[in-house]
N, C-alpha and C positions, 0 to 999 in steps of 0.2 A: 405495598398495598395497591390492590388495582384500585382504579380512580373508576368510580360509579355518576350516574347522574347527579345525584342528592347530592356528591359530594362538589361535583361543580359548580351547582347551586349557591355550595353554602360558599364557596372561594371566589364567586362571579364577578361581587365589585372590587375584592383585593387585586386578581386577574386585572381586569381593565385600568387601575389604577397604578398598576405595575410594584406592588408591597408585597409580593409574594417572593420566596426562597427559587433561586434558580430550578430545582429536582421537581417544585409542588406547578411548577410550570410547564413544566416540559409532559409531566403526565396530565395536567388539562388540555396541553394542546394534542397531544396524543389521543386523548378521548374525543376533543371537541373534532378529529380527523374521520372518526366513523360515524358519531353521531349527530345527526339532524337535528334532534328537537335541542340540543345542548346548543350547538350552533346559532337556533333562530334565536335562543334565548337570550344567548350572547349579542348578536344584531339587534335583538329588541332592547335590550337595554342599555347597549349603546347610542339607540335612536333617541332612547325617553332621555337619556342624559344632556345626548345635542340640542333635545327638544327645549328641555328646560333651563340650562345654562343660557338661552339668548333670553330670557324675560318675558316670552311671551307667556301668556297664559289662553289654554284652548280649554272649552266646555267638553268633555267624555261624552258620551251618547249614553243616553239611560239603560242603566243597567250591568253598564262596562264594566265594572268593580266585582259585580257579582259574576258576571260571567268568565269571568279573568281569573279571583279565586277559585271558581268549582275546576275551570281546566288547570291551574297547575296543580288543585288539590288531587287531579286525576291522574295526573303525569306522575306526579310522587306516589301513588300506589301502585301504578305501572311500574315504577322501577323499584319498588321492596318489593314486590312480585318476584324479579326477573334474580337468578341466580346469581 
């Protein structure tokens, strides 16, 4: 199976918490190697994880939730687009 974005997606916190099968790994890090958005995705939620694991709690800027949904709702049409 080639490994598509959606599909890193859906393995992102398994990935980072290392419950993943040696093969389902090796083809994320394979993908996370060409692609960019997969990558920041990976960095960004390993930030929000360090973020919140210390306790702190930050206020979002208004509207962050919404604008956060419509881009990855955009990125996943981009990639069932892409062959």
């Amino acid at each position: 199976m080639e490994m598509n974005c959606k599909h890193v997606w859906n393995y992102i916190s398994e990935y980072i918490d290392g419950s993943i099968d040696d093969e389902l790994r090796a083809q994320i890090e394979s993908h996370l190697e060409h692609c960019e958005i997969c990558s920041a995705i990976l960095d960004s939620t390993r930030n929000i994880l360090y973020l919140t694991a210390d306790n702190r709690t930050f206020a979002l800027p208004v509207g962050f939730s919404e604008r956060l949904r419509a881009r990855l709702e955009e990125e996943m049409a981009k990639s069932t687009d892409s062959p």
